[in-house]
N, C-alpha and C positions, 0 to 999 in steps of 0.2 A: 479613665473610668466613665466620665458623662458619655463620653462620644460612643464607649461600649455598651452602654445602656438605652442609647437614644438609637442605635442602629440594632438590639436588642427589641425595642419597643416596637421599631417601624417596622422590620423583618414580622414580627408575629402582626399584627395588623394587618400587613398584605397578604398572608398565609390566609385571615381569616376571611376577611371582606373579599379578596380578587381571587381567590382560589389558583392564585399562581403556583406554577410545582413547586414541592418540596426541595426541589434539589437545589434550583435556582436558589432560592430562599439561604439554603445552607450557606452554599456555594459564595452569595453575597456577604453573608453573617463573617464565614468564617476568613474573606479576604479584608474586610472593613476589621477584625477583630487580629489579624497579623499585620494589618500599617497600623492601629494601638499601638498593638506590641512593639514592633521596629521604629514608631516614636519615641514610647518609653525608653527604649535602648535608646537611641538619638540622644535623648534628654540628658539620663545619667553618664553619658560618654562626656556630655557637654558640661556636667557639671564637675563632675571627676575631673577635667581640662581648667576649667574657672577656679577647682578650688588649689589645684596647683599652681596654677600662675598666682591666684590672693597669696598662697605660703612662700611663694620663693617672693613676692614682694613683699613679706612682713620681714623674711627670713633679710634680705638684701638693705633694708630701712632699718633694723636691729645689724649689721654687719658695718652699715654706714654712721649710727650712731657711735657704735664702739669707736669706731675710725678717729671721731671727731674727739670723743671723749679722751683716748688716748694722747692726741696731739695736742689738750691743752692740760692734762693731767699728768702728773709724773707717775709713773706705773708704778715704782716700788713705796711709797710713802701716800698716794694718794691725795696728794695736794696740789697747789698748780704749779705748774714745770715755769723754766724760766720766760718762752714764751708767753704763755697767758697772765703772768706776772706783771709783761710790760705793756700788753693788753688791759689789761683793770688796772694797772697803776699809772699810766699816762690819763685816762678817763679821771681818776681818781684826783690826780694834780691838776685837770683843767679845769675840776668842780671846785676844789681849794682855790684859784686864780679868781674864778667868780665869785664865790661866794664869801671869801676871803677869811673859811672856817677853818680852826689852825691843824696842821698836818703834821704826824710825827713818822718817823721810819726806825726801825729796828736791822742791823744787821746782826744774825746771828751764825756764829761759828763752834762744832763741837769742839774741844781741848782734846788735844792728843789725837785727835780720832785715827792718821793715817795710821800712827803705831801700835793703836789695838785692831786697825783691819790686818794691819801684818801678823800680829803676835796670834791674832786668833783665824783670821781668814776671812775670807770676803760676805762665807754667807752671817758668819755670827755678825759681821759689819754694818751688812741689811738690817737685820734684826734691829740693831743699836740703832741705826736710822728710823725704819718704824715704829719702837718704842721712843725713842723723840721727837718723832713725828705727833705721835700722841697725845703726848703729854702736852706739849707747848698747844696743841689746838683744843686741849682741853681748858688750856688756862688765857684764852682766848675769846674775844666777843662774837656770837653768829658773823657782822658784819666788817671785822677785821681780814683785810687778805694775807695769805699767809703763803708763801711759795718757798719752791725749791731752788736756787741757783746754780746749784751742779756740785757734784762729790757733798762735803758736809757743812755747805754754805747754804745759809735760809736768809728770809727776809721776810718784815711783818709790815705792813702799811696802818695806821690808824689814825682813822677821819675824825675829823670834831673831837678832839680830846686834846684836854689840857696835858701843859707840862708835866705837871705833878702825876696827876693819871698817866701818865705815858711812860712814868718813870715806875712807876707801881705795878703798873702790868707786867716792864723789862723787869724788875728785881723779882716781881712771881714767877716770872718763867724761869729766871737763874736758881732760883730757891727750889723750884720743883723738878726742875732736870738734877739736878744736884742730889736734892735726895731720893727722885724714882731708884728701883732696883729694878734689872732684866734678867730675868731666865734663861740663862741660855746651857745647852746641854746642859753639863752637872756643876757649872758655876754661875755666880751672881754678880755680875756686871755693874756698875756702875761710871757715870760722867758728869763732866760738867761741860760749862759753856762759856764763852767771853760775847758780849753784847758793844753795841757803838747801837748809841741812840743818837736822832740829831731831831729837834723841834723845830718847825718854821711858823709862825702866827703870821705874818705877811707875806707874800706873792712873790719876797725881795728875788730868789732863785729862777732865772733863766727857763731852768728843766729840772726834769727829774731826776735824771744822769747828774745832775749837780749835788740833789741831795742826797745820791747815792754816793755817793762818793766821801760826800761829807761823813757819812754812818759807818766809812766805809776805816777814813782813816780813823777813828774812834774807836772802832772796833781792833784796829791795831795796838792804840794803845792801850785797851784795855788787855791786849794777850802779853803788851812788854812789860805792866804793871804788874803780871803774877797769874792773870787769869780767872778765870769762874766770877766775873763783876763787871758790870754797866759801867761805862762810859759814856759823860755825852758830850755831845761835838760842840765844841766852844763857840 
């Protein structure tokens, strides 16, 4: 628009002072005022170009985060898959090693669960996974990690917390899995859980994998002792 005004402005100017012919005058007006034009077109061609390549790069940055998110999230429960578990929980025990602030681990297992994925089916099964999925991260701190290990096995990490608190958090998660109820079609669900808790206050353990293990055999005997109760590893 400047450039069509200022070739505007000079066109009538010369018409006045130089008594150059009209036609010329046109002639120049109306060439100077179609390369405007086939700039303007230039331009929005060029923008209409830029703003597609900005979308397919927001569109390809939103496809790349999903990517990331999935690989360390578990898709049906929404919490972390076994990867990213060992991810934040190796970090987690080499902050415990230094700092030498006491570390607890929760293994957690649903009761029964393969015999009501059978009896009812894989999807009511999902369901019972993320309605415990729920519940136990509601009875959970912000800063506890809390992951999936695959089929109906979990696991809870918690920093800096006493025995006693460690044992009080596992027996609130037992008592509220226990007594949630789930919806599912036209019946009302419920379960329980067996726990193997193991507490370490010093750095005595090698690795992680040791105190996994330790939660792990706990957790066994809390399902030979009857089930739905804390155990903790001697």
């Amino acid at each position: 628009p400047a450039l069509f005004l200022t070739i505007g402005s000079l066109a009538l100017y010369l018409f006045v002072k130089t008594n150059i012919s009209a036609v010329i005058i046109v002639v120049t007006f109306i060439g100077y005022t179609l390369t405007n034009f086939l700039g303007l077109l230039v331009s929005a061609r060029l923008y209409s170009a830029r703003r597609k390549e900005f979308l397919s790069r927001i569109s390809e940055q939103a496809a790349q985060e999903k990517l990331t998110r999935l690989a360390l999230q578990d898709e049906l429960t929404g919490i972390a898959n076994r990867r990213n578990f060992y991810r934040q929980a190796e970090a987690e025990f080499a902050y415990f090693k230094r700092s030498r602030h006491p570390l607890s681990v929760l293994m957690i297992d649903i009761d029964h669960f393969k015999k009501m994925n059978d009896q009812y089916g894989h999807y009511i099964g999902d369901v019972l996974l993320q309605s415990f999925a729920t519940t136990v991260k509601s009875n959970l701190r912000e800063q506890d990690l809390f992951a999936r290990m695959g089929g109906e096995e979990f696991v809870v990490v918690l920093n800096n917390t006493t025995e006693i608190e460690s044992q009080i958090i596992a027996e609130r998660i037992c008592r509220a899995v226990a007594t949630s109820k789930t919806q599912v079609a036209h019946a009302v669900l419920s379960m329980t859980v067996s726990l193997g808790m193991v507490h370490q206050v010093l750095p005595t353990q090698n690795s992680l994998q040791s105190l996994l293990n330790r939660a792990d055999r706990a957790l066994y005997q809390a399902k030979t002792l009857g089930r739905n109760q804390v155990q903790l590893a001697s």
